[in-house]
N, C-alpha and C positions, 0 to 999 in steps of 0.2 A: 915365522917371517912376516914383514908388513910391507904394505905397499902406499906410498901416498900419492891423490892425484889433486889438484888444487887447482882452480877455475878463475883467476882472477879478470875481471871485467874493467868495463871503466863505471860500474854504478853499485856494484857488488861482487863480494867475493866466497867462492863455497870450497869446501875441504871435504873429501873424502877418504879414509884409510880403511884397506882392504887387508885380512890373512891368503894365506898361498890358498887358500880354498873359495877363496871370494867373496868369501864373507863381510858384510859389512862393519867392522868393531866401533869405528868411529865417525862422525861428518860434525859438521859446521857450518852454520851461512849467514853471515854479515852484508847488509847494505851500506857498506864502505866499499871502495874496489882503490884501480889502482892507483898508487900517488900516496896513498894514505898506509895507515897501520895494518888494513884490514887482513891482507894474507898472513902476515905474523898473527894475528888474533885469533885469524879462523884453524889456523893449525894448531896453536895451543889450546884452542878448545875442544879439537877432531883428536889429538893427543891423549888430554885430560879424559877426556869418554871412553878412548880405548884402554886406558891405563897404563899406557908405555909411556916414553920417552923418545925425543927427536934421533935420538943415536939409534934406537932398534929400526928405526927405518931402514930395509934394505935398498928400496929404489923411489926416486919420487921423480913424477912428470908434472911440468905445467902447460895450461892451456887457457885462455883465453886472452883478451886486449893486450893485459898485461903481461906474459906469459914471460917475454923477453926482461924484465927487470928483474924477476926471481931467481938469483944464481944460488942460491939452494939446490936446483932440480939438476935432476940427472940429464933431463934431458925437455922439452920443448916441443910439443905439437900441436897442432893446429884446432882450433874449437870444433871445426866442423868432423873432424875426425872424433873428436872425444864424444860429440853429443851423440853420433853416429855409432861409436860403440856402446857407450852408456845405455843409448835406448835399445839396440840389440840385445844386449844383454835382461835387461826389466821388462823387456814386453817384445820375445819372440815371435816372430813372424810381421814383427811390423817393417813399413816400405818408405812411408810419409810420416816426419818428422814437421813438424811447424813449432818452431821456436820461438816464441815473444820477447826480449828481453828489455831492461831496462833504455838500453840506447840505439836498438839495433832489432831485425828482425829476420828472421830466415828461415829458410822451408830445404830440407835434404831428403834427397831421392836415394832410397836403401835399394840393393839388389838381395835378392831371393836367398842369398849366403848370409845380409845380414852390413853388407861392404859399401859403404859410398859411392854409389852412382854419379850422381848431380846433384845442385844446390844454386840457390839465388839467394842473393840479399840485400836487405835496406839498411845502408848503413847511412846516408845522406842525407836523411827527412828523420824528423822525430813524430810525424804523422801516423806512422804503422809502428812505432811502440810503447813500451810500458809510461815512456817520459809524456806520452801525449793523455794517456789517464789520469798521471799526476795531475797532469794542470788543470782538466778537469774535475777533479775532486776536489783541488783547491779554491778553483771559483763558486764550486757547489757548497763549499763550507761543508768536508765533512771528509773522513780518514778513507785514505786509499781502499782499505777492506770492506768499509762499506759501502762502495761504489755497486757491487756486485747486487747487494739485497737493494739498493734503491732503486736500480734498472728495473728487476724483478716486479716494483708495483705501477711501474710503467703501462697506460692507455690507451697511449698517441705515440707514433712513432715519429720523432725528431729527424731533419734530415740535417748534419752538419757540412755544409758545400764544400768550404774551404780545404784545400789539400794541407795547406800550412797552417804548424800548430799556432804560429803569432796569430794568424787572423782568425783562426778556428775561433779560441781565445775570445777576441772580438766581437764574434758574430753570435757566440754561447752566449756571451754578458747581454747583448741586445735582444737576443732571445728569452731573456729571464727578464728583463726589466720591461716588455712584451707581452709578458705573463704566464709564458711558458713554465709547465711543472718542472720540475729537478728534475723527477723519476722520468722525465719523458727525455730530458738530455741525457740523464744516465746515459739510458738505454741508446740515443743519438749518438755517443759517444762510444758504446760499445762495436755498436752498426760499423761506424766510420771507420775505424781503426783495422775489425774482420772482414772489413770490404777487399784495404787496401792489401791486407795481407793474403787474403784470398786469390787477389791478381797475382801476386810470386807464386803461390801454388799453381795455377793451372799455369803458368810459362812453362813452369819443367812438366807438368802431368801431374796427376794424384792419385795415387794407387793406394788402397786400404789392404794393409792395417793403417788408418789415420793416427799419429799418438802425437800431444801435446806436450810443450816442453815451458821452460820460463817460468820466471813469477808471475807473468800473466795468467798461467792456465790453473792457477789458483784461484782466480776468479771466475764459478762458473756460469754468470751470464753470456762473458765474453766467448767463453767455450762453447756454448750453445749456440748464441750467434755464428758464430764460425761454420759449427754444424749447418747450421742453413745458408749461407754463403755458399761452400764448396759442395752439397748435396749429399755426405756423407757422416758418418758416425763419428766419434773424436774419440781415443782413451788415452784419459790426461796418464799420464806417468807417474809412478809414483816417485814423491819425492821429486815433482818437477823442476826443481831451482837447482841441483843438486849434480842432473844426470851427467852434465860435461866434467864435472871434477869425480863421476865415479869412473868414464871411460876411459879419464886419463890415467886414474887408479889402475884400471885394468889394462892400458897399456903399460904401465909403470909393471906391472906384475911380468907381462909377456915380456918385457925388454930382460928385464931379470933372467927370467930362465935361456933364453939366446944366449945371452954375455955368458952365462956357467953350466949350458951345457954344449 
């Protein structure tokens, strides 16, 4: 039996397909999300890895932005639950979840069983997420993956003021033509962003195990940063882009056996 759980975002979209044993047979992750082809892509590629076909699916949930326009799924739940089980499951005993994602950001308070406590989020400002790296890498002339190793040769620590990405933007360009090093905005721009998202964490509290989520936590300057932000340890998850379309996987499985037995 298989299970698929599918994450569609509004910047990206991830597939996972689970056996009755939870195994992981297949996934997928595309920077396309919703509006576009991306969920059909990322499923026939989570498909093609396991070696099945879309009919051997016994159950499939979605979850993320887009969750509601994939009438495929059996059923519908909510991100913060998926990432919430996803991480439970990869990295037992964790509490504090801190989520980066492309458009949005958010910090989930796990209870001792593993269950969604609390949670905050920024979903209003593209200040505290992934989209506000972009822009910085593109004023720096240089690919979002290397943001990480250019921070890394960083001297001087950059302070960027601005809350908002338009003027941040602004105030980086003046800062480089200034004479300001790259490596020192990198690094300014990693600051800025695990500041902001550090303040969502201490609202709810932050109880360790810390684990990081998102395409961000790929980047590990920014993880570090983080690290010193909030005062404590971070373990990125594996598979960070991934974890909300495994929980939904795993609730897709759980729903399964309810409904038959």
């Amino acid at each position: 039996m298989y299970f698929l759980g599918i994450d569609i975002g509004s910047s990206s979209s991830k597939c996972v397909i689970i056996d009755e044993n939870k195994n992981i047979v297949g996934r997928a992750v595309k920077n396309i999300g919703t509006g576009t082809n991306g969920p059909s892509v990322v499923i026939g590629e989570a498909l093609a890895k396991a070696g099945i076909t879309e009919e051997q699916i016994d159950f499939t949930v979605a979850t993320g932005y887009g969750r509601a326009n994939h009438t495929q799924a059996d059923k519908q739940i909510t991100e913060i639950s998926c990432h919430g089980k996803g991480v439970a499951h990869l990295v037992p005993g964790a509490r504090t979840i801190i989520d980066i994602g492309g458009q949005d950001a958010k910090v989930i308070k796990l209870s001792e069983t593993g269950n969604v406590d609390n949670f905050v989020m920024n979903e209003k400002c593209a200040a505290g997420t992934g989209r506000f790296l972009e822009v910085m890498a593109r004023i720096l002339n240089c690919e979002l993956s290397e943001l990480s190793e250019l921070a890394k040769k960083s001297t001087e620590e950059v302070e960027i003021s601005n809350t908002c990405t338009v003027f941040a933007e602004s105030e980086v360009i003046s800062q480089l033509a200034q004479g300001t090093k790259r490596e020192d905005v990198a690094m300014g721009a990693n600051h800025s962003i695990t500041s902001r998202v550090a303040g969502l964490a201490r609202r709810i509290g932050i109880t360790p195990i810390v684990v990081m989520t998102g395409g961000v936590a790929i980047n590990d300057s920014v993880v570090h940063s983080m690290e010193e932000q909030i005062g404590y340890d971070i373990t990125v998850a594996p598979d960070p882009q991934a974890c909300g379309a495994l929980g939904a996987a795993l609730f897709a499985l759980e729903s399964f056996n309810k409904k038959n037995n």
